[in-house]
C-alpha positions, 0 to 999 in steps of 0.5 A: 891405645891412641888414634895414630896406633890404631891407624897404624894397625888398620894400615897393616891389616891393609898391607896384609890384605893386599898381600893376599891378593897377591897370595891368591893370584899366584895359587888360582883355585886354592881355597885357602887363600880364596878364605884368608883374602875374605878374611881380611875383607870381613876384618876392614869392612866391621872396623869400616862400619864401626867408623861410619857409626860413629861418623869418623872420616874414613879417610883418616884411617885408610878406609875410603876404599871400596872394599868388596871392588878392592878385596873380593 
């Protein structure tokens, strides 16, 4: 796996991740969608920590968000 395929993957764990937002605003108190938005923030916040360990510029792979004002 290069580095161009794993930044198309985490680009597509964002698209789906803004996704859900959209999901979750259209079915207001629904549980399931409250779950599957956490889901993906959880997902890009271990992917963000590992970068950040390892001093990878986050901004290369689509990270330089504030992912808990983004998706929480």
């Amino acid at each position: 796996m290069n580095e161009d395929f794993i930044k198309y993957i985490i680009a597509k764990i964002i698209d789906n991740a803004n996704d859900s937002i959209e999901e979750q605003n259209k079915s207001k108190n629904d549980l399931f969608y409250e779950g599957k938005k956490f889901a993906y923030y959880e997902v890009l916040d271990s992917i963000k920590n590992e970068l950040i360990v390892r001093d990878i510029d986050l901004k290369e792979f689509g990270l330089d968000i504030d992912l808990e004002k983004t998706f929480l």
